[in-house]
C-alpha positions, 0 to 999 in steps of 0.5 A: 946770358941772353935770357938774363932780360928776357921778362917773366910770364905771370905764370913763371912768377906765380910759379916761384911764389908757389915754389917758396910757399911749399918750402915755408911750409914744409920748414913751419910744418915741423914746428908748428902745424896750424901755421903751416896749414895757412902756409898750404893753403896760400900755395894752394890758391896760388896753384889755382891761379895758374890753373886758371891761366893755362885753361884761359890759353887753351881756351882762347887757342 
């Protein structure tokens, strides 16, 4: 209840938006595989995005 206002970290979104990529892509690929390979691909940006927030924070620690 008291998280409920709590603000999210861009990771926690970007996280999320990983999260829902993966399953697109994992429905699309039993359908059609070139869209679900752009579907991968997106997510894999996205990871990348977080990893490079995490390596910043423990940069600047």
């Amino acid at each position: 209840m008291f998280g409920l206002f709590k603000k999210k970290s861009k990771i926690d979104i970007l996280q999320k938006k990983y999260d829902g990529l993966m399953e697109d892509y994992h429905r699309i690929s039993k359908i059609n595989r070139r869209e679900a390979d752009k579907k991968f691909v997106e997510a894999e940006a996205v990871m990348k995005e977080i990893d490079a927030i995490i390596e910043s924070k423990e940069a600047n620690k």
